[in-house]
C-alpha positions, 0 to 999 in steps of 0.5 A, a space after each residue: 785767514 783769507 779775510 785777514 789776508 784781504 783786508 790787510 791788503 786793501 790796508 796796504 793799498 789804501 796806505 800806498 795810495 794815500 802816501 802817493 798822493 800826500 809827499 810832493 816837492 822835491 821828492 825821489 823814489 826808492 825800492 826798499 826791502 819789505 817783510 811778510 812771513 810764510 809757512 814753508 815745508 822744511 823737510 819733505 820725503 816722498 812727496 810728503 811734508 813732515 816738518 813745517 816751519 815759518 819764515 820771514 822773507 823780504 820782497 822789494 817795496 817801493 817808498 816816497 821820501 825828500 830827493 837828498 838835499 832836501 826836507 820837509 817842515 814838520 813832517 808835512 811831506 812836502 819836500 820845499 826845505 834845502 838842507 845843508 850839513 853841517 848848517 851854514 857857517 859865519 851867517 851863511 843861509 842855505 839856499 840849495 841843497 849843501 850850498 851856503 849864501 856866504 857873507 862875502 868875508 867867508 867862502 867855502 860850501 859852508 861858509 867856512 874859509 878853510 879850503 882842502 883838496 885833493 892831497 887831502 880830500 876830506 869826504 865825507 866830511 868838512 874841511 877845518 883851518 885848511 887841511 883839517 877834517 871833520 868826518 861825516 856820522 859813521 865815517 872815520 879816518 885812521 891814517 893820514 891825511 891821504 886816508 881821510 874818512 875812508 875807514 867806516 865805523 862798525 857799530 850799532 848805527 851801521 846799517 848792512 841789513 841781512 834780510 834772508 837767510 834760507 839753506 836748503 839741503 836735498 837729495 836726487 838719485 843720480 840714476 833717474 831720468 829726468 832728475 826727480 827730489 828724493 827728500 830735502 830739509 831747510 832751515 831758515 836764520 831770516 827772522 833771527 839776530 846774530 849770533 842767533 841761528 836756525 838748529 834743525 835736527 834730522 835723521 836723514 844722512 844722504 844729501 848731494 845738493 846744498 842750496 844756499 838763498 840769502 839777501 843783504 843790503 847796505 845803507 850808508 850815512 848820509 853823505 855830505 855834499 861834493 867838493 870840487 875834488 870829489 868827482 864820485 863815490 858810491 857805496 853798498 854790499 861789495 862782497 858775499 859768501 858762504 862758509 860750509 863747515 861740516 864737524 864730527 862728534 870730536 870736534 874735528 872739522 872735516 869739510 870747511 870750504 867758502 862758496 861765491 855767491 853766483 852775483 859779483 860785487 868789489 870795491 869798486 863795483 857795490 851793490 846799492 840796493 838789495 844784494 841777493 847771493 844765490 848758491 848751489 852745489 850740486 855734488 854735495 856728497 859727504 859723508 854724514 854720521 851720527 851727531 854730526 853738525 853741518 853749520 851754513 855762514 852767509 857774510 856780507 861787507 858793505 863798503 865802497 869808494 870815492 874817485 878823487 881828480 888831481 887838482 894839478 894834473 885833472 887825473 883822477 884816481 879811485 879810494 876804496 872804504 874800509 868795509 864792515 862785516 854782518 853774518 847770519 848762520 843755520 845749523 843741521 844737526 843729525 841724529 840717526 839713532 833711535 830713542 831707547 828705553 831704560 830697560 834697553 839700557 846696560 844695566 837695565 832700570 831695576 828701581 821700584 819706581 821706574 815703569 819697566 816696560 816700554 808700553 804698558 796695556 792690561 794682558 787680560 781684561 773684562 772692562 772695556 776701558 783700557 788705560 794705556 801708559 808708558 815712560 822711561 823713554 829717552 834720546 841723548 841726541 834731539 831728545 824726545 818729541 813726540 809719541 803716537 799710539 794705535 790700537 787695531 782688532 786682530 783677526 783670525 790667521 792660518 791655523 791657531 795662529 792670529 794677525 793684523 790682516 795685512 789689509 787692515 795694518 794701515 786702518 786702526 780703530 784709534 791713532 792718537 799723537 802725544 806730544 812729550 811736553 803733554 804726556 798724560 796717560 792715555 785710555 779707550 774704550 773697546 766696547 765699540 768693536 766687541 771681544 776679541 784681541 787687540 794689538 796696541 802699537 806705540 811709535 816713540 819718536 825723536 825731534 830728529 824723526 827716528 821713531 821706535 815701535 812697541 807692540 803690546 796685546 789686549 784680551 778683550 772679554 766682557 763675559 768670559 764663558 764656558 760651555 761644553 761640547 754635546 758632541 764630545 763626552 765627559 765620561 768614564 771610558 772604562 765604564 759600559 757603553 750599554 749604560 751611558 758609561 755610568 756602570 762598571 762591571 769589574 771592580 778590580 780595573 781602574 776607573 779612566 775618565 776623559 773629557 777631552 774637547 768637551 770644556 771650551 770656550 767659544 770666542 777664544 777658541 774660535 777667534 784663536 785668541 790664545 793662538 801665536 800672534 803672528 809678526 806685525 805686517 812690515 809695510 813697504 816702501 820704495 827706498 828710491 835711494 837704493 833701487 828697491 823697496 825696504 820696510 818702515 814700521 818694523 816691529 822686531 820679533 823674537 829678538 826684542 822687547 819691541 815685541 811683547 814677550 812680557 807678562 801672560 798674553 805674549 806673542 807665544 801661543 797660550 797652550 789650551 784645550 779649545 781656549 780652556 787653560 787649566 783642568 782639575 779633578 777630584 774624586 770621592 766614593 760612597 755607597 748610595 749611588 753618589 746622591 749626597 755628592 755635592 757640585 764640588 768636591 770637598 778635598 783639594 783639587 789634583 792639578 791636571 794642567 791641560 790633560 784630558 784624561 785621568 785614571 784612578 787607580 784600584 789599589 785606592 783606599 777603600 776600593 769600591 765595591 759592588 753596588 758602590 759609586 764613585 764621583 768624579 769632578 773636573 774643573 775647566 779654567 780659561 785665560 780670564 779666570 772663569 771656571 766651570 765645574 761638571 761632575 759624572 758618577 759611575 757605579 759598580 756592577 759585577 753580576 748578570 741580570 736576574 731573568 727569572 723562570 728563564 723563559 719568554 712568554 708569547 702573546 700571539 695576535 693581541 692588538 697593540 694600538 699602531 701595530 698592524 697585526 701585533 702580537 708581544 713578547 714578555 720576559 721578566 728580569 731585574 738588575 738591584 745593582 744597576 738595572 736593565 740597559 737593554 733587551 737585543 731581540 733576534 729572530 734567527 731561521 732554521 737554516 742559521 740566517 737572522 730574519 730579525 733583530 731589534 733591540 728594546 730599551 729597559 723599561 724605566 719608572 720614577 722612583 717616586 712611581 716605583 712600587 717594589 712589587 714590579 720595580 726595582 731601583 738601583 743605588 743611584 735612584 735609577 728605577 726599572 720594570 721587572 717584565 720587559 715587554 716587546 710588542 712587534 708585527 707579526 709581518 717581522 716573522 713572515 717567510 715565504 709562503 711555502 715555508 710557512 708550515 715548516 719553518 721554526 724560528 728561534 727567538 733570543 733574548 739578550 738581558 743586557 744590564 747598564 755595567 754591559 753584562 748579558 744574560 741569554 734566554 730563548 724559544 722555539 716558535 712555530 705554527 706561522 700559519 696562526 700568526 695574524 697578516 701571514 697569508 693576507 693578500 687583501 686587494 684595495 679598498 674603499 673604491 669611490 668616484 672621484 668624478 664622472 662623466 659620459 665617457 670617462 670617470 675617476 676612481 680613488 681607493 685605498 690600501 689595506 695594511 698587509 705584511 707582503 709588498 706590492 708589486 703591481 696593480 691591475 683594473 679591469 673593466 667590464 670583467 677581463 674584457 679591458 685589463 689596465 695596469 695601475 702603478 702599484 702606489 698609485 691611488 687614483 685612476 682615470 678610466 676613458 673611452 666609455 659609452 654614456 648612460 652605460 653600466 660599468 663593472 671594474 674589479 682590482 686585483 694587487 699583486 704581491 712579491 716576487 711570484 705575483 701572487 694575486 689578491 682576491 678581486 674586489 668589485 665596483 659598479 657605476 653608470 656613466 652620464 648621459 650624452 649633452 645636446 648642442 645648445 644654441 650658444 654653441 652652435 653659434 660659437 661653431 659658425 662663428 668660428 668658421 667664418 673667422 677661418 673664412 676671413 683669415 683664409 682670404 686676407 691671406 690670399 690677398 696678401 699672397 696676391 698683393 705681394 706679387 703685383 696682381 693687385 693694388 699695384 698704383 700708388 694712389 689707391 686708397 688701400 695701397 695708401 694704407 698699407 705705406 703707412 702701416 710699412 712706415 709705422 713698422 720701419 719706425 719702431 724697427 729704427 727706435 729699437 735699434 737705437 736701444 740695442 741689438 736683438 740677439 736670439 743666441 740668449 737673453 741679456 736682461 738680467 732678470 730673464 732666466 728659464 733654465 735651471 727653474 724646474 729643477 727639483 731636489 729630493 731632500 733638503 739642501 745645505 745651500 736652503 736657509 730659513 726664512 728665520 735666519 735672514 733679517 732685511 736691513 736696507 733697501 739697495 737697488 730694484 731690478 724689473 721684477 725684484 728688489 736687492 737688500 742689505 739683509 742680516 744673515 746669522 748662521 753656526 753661532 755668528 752674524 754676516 751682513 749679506 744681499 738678498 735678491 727678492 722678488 717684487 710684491 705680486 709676482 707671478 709663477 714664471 717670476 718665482 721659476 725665474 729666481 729657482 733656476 737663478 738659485 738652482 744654477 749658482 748653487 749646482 754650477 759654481 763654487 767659491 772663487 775670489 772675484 766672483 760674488 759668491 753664492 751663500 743659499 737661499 729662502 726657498 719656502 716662504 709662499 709669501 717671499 717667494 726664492 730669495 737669493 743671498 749672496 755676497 753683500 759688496 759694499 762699494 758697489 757697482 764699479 762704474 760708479 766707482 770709477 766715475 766718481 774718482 775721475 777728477 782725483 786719480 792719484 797713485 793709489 787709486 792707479 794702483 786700484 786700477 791695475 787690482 781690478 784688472 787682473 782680478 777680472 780677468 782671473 774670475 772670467 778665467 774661473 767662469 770659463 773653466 766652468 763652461 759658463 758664458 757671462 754675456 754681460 760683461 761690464 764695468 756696471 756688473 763688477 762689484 767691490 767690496 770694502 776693500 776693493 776686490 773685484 767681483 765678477 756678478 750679473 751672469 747666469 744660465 743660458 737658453 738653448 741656441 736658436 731659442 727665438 722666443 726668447 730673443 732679447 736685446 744686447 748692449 751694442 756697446 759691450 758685444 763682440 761683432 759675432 754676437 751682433 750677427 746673432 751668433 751664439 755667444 763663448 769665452 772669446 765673445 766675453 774676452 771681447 768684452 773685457 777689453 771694453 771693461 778695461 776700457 771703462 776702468 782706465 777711462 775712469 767709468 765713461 761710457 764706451 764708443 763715446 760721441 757714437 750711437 748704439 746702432 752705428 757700432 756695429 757697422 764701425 767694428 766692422 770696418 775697422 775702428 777701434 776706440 783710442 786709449 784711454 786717459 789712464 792706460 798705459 801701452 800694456 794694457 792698451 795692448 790688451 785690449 787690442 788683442 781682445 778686439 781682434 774681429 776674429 774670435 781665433 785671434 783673441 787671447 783666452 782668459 788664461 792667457 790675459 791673466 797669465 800675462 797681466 799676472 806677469 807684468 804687474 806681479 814683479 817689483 822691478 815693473 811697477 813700484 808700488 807696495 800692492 804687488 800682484 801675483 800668479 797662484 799657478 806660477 808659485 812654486 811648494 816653499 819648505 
């Protein structure tokens, strides 16, 4: 477009140039109105333009043709040919313009003998036999001789040009100050013939200023020449105005009213070249309603006059022309109702091949491709114009509820826009954004803007499953617990079964797609009309068809069990435990709707009985037609098991392989109609008390093992052992030691069947005393040298098993001359303090419960090693080393001498010499680090510098640790000193988040690794959850090649400085609205940090992250060193530190507030540097005497405000972060401070709403 532009241009120019060159003579030149087209905004509202239109607009030109009088031979524009007209009469020759060389029998300009004058003044015309009148082209005479061609002619040839006309309509809130354009229209009639007009239709109806723009100019005919009683006349536009009409629906006009343009013109005052006519109302104020038409008129008249002298008198006296009139008009049109379907109609569309609903979408649907149509829309009014369709993802809401996150409610997937004229049905393809909900939003919408919103919901699910629940049972509750509730043990009760949450499927129940759908999020917007902000893009609920309430996914809630929508059950009986029962029942389903329980009743038919099996299915249905059937079985079982002989045999002290001191129990027992569930074994004393109890399952076998001999198996080909063996230690048994003759223990088996019924037996048992480990106090054992030297050694050893508990452990050295106490787990020993080349003997007695009661000794020899001589090297080491004492001593009492002028006291020794350069040397590296930043020995400020928090340790696995398996680096994001951030992949519970993960570089060392555990062990013992602090979700803890890992919150925008900097040179009101967000939620994480105890220290808009929808989170802060910890002194950002811990004080909650208000600083200087134009090593000495940095750009005076309450030089002056929250919360959390549609509230100011 640019070039077209350009060489138009040089075309233009090179015609102009040309054109100068080419005309000469007698030549004059003239502004003329020239046209060129521009694309305007016809309607704008809230700084936006929502209709364009192009016009044609004139513009004054400057032309060259021949000075009147005068013409060019053949076109060659050279302007030497007078011109007379009418043509020179009897032989006259033209000799100048309009006079004729006459013969000398004619007179006359034209050579014509008839002489007129003033009485009657024949011009523009030729005077014919005296007193006639011939009129000029476009000049007529209608009454007498006085009136000669005043009258000019209207017709085709008459030449009153309208150039522009351009109606402008707006409106200005009358309470603004200064006055600011709320919303306008325009029309425009330039480009269009009369009685053509410019309609614009408009569905806004508050305007209170008219603004009219027009432009007309007249061209005469060409005028004869002057005779001597004609001394003037001049002739143009004498007259403008503007009609306004404003008329109802009826036909009645209520506002008809003309308007002067602002420029006056007459008769006797034309305006020869273009005439502009400029019009404002500024108090348009009228009532518009609906179909109402505002019509514009511009009317202009060209005329003028002639100035006559009185041949007698030589007065003179002025004759107005006759004018002719040209129009031009626009219209506005308003339309202020909505379009409305046929089903919205009174009475509704009903015939077959009428599409009913207003937007039609599949309710339920496995294919990705959705085909989206709709029809029937209709306006009476602009007619239809436009459709625009969206369609968004919905996420999970509050409860069973789902939602268009409010977040996302301007982000669709798709935003489509189908003019009427090309309306085809429209389809996409979900596939790109998974299962789950959809929302597809139809806005219908007029020529006059009015739009309709329709709302229709989408389930999207390529594989609909069902699957079930481990955790909650499918069984039959009146069934026995002892048999998995397979067996029954009375016949005459009725079956009750229940599979309650057991069926599910997975992605409607966790995504609630079956939920309420919540009400689209009404956006706002500030109504600058009314003072307040209303809502646009409302979709109604519940009292419409807007909404959707048709077909089988409403807004309504689906009723479900855990997204299943329907169950059914059958049941059948035989006799040979249910083994011919096939998957599905053969009999109708009975339809449950969504109960989860059921109860068959005895009085059946054919009642089962005893040894009989009762089959039971249910079939679990979800909104997508998927079915899954299970079934369960239960058989009936009345009778207690058969124990045979009724006794127990005790096979005292057999070896059973991983029992120590093993002895067993044997009992025979069977159950044909159910089997053995389990054995409860109780020890009981004879005092009463239970010294043990354990229950053993029944022994199972294949049935194809089975071999009637020794097993059983009942009607449902469950198969058990007839003996039922219990192998235990004798330990189990064990009572104190002087009970051990005595004591008789009753040993009880329970018989438990799979139907829950018991049958008991029991014995007596006594003589303790023969049972294997019941007097066993062994000491340790297998006694060895671990290492030995001349004075010292290591022993380890060994326990033997024993049925009584350690209590302690003893060795003794050379008999019980040294007598060490050893922990009594311990299993090695370092003994010191020995002889060389010496025998030792050691002995190690246990000790054993309460009462201490003592092992044997056990016994162990050894001889330790002889003594070492010195060997030259060593002796050598040792002189050296007492010579470099030596030295050390005297360069110390050198210095010490030095330092108090008793040597080397001239400048010009040579050593003195050395010792200046080696002062410069230390001052140099002292000034290049001041330059970088100050040394605080408060605490570290490096991000990676950590000790604290490192050794911790936890017993047992932490639900914070992950594994390794579970994470899956993606993308490289950034490196600190000794580890490396990544985008990684996180998949935990059944799901899959993008997360960062911190980990340590190749080649790290055991302090790094220590490092990285305290960073993991503070974030996982110290904080919890909080919106604007990133958020801890575990770590790697156990791979010996990563090292810890940490994985936190992945923030997709980054660090926020960058943000920031990378927006400076496009601020608008939404990114200022991001500013504000940002402020408030820092100060709210600070706040979080606080309460917690925990100090930042390195609080920067460089440790603020964003994440993908712009929430601040505070990062980059960790565990503390001890105060007066010098080793690990560090350096401090000067620019971001308050003045205390630049003096090396200890840093708090009021150090941090001090570096929040350099953040706000960054934010609203859009990311610069703090203190610019000044070193790192001067701020501290500015701080102190008084300088503080100037506000920023984009601050205004509140949160400048803040930011010089947090740099108050004493910390008791500075706010607590409680405080500037609170007062941010305050400021920006009500509409009536700050319009915008991003509003900012307290949580802790919100009171309990009903």
């Amino acid at each position: 477009m640019k070039c077209v532009c350009l060489l138009l241009l040089v075309v233009h120019l090179g015609i102009l140039f040309v054109s100068v060159e080419a005309w000469s003579g007698n030549t004059v030149t003239y502004r003329d109105c020239c046209y060129r087209y521009r694309r305007v905004c016809r309607y704008r509202w809230w700084g936006s333009c929502c209709s364009w239109k192009t016009i044609k607009e004139g513009y004054y030109c400057t032309k060259t043709r021949c000075r009147y009088g005068w013409t060019d031979t053949g076109g060659n524009q050279v302007c030497n040919k007078p011109v007379c007209w009418p043509s020179c009469k009897n032989g006259g020759t033209c000799v100048s313009p309009g006079r004729c060389n006459c013969p000398v029998q004619f007179t006359g300009y034209r050579c014509d003998s008839a002489q007129c004058s003033y009485l009657a003044p024949c011009y523009p015309g030729t005077c014919q036999n005296g007193d006639g009148c011939d009129c000029a082209s476009g000049f007529q005479t209608t009454r007498g001789k006085q009136n000669y061609c005043l009258e000019i002619e209207d017709n085709v040839n008459t030449n009153l040009d309208m150039y522009q006309m351009q109606v402008r309509m707006s409106f200005w809130p009358r309470y603004k100050n200064p006055p600011m354009e709320l919303h306008y229209i325009m029309a425009d009639s330039t480009d269009m013939t009369y009685p053509q007009k410019d309609s614009f239709w408009t569905n806004r109806d508050r305007f209170n200023r008219l603004e009219t723009t027009c432009s007309s100019q007249y061209f005469p005919p060409d005028l004869t020449g002057k005779p001597n009683f004609i001394t003037g006349s001049t002739l143009g536009v004498v007259q403008g105005n503007i009609q306004v009409k404003l008329i109802k629906l009826d036909g009645t006009v209520s506002l008809d009213k003309f308007l002067s343009c602002e420029k006056s013109v007459s008769n006797l005052n034309p305006e020869t070249e273009i005439f502009n006519c400029s019009v404002q109302d500024p108090n348009f104020d009228r009532l518009i309603e609906h179909r109402d038409r505002l019509e514009v008129t511009y009317r202009a008249k060209g005329g003028g006059y002639r100035e006559v002298l009185n041949g007698n008198t030589n007065g003179r006296f002025n004759q107005s022309f006759t004018a002719v009139t040209r129009s031009k008009a626009v219209e506005f049109k308003f339309d202020l109702i909505a379009p409305v379907h046929c089903i919205e109609n009174s009475p509704p569309c009903t015939s077959s091949n009428e599409m009913k609903s207003m937007l039609n979408v599949p309710d339920f649907t496995r294919s990705s491709r959705i085909t989206i149509s709709w029809d029937n829309w209709g306006d009476g009014d602009s007619g239809m114009y436009r459709y625009a369709w969206e369609v968004f993802k919905m996420t999970k809401g509050a409860g069973t509820e789902i939602e268009i996150h409010p977040d996302r409610a301007l982000d669709p997937l798709i935003n489509q826009e189908v003019l009427q004229a090309d309306y085809a049905p429209q389809s996409y393809d979900l596939s790109g954004s998974g299962p789950g909900m959809y929302s597809v939003i139809l806005e219908a919408g007029d020529l006059a803007n009015n739009t309709k919103y329709v709302r229709r919901l989408v389930v999207y699910d390529p594989n609909p499953t069902i699957t079930t629940d481990p955790a909650q049972r499918f069984y039959v509750t009146s069934a026995n617990a002892a048999g998995n509730y397979t067996y029954q043990n009375d016949i005459s009760a009725p079956i009750t079964i229940t599979w309650a949450k057991h069926f599910r499927n997975a992605l409607h129940e966790e995504n609630n797609l079956l939920g309420k759908v919540r009400p689209y999020p009404k956006e706002l917007r500030d109504d600058t009309e009314e003072n307040k902000f209303v809502f646009r893009k409302v979709i109604p609920y519940n009292t419409t068809k807007q909404d959707d309430w048709e077909g089988e996914r409403t807004a309504n809630e689906i009723p479900n069990r855990r997204g299943i929508v329907n169950f059914k059950i059958q049941y059948d009986k035989d006799s040979t435990g249910g083994v011919n029962q096939g998957p599905v029942p053969t009999k109708p389903w009975i339809e449950k709707t969504l109960t989860e329980s059921y109860t068959i009743p005895y009085s059946v038919p054919e009642r089962p009985g005893e040894g009989d099996t009762v089959t039971i299915w249910v079939k679990a249905t979800d909104a997508m037609g998927t079915e899954k059937v299970e079934k369960r079985q239960v058989t009936f079982d009345s009778t207690q098991p058969d124990v045979r002989n009724g006794s127990i045999k005790f096979l005292m002290n057999v070896p059973v392989p991983g029992i120590h001191f093993s002895s067993m129990f044997e009992i025979t027992a069977q159950d044909p109609q159910s089997g053995i569930a389990h054995v409860l074994w109780t020890f009981t004393r004879s005092n009463g008390s239970v010294l043990y109890q354990n229950t053993v399952p029944g022994a199972r076998i294949s049935s194809a093992d089975c071999d009637s001999f020794e097993c059983t198996c009942t009607p449902a080909r469950d198969c058990f052992y007839h003996k039922q063996t219990f192998p235990l230690s004798n330990c189990e048994m064990i009572v104190e030691k002087e009970s051990l003759d005595t004591e008789v223990i009753t040993v009880t088996a329970d018989v438990t069947n799979m139907a829950g019924l018991v049958k008991r037996v029991s014995m007596l048992k006594d003589d303790l005393t023969a049972l294997n480990g019941t007097e066993s106090y062994f000491p340790p054992q297998n006694i060895s040298l671990k290492s030995l030297t001349a004075d010292s050694c290591t022993i380890t050893w060994s326990f033997p098993p024993s049925c009584f508990h350690r209590t302690g452990l003893w060795v003794l050295v050379n008999g019980e001359t040294d007598k060490r106490a050893v922990h009594e787990d311990a299993t090695e020993f370092a003994i010191t303090g020995l002889e060389p080349a010496t025998q030792y003997q050691i002995f190690m007695v246990t000790d054993y419960g309460d009462l201490k009661i003592q092992s044997d000794k056990t016994a162990f020899k050894f001889t330790t090693a002889e003594q070492e001589a010195l060997t030259p090297g060593a002796i050598a080491g040792i002189v050296i080393g007492f010579i470099i004492i030596a030295l050390l001593i005297l360069m110390i009492i050198i210095f010490c001498l030095w330092k108090r002028g008793v040597i080397f006291q001239k400048e010009g020794t040579p050593v003195n010499k050395q010792l200046h350069r080696v002062s410069r040397a230390i001052n140099t590296v002292r000034q290049t680090v001041r330059r970088d930043a100050f040394t605080n020995n408060a605490y570290k400020a490096e991000e990676d510098d950590i000790y604290m928090y490192g050794a911790m340790a936890f017993s047992t696995r932490q639900p914070w640790q992950l594994d390794d398996s579970s994470l899956t680096l993606m993308d490289h994001v950034g490196e600190g000193r000794f580890a490396t951030i990544y985008k990684a992949s996180w998949r935990h519970d059944g799901k899959q988040d993008i997360v960062a993960a911190k980990m340590l570089k190749a080649g790290f060392t055991e302090d790094d690794a220590m490092k990285m555990m305290a960073k993991i062990n503070f974030s996982a013992t110290q904080l919890e959850d909080h919106d604007n602090v990133v958020k801890f979700f575990g770590a790697v803890t156990d791979n010996q090649g990563w090292g810890p890992v940490l994985v936190m919150e992945y923030c997709e925008m980054g660090q926020m400085d960058k943000w920031l900097a990378a927006r400076r040179s496009q601020v608008t009101e939404q990114i200022m609205e991001n500013l504000f967000r940002f402020a408030v939620g820092i100060a709210k994480g600070m706040e979080y940090l606080a309460s917690k105890k925990v100090t930042h220290s390195r609080l920067a808009a460089r440790n603020i992250l964003l994440t993908f929808t712009l929430d601040p989170k505070v990062a980059g802060f960790g565990p503390q060193h001890k105060q007066g910890d010098e080793e690990k002194a560090t350096r401090v950002p000067a620019k971001w530190a308050a003045p205390e811990v630049l003096q090396d004080k200890p840093a708090t909650e009021k150090s941090d507030v001090w570096s929040y208000g350099i953040v706000l600083w960054e934010i609203f200087s859009m990311g610069q540097v703090p203190y610019p134009n000044i070193h790192g090593s001067e701020v501290g000495a500015r701080i102190k005497s008084g300088y503080r940095m100037e506000k920023p750009e984009f601050a205004d005076d509140t949160h400048y405000d803040m930011m010089k309450d947090c740099w108050q030089f004493k910390q008791s002056k500075r706010p607590t972060f409680g405080t500037i929250r609170a007062r941010l919360s305050q400021q920006y959390g009500a509409p009536g401070n700050r319009q915008s549609v991003d509003f900012y509230y307290d949580s802790k100011q919100l009171g309990d709403f009903d």
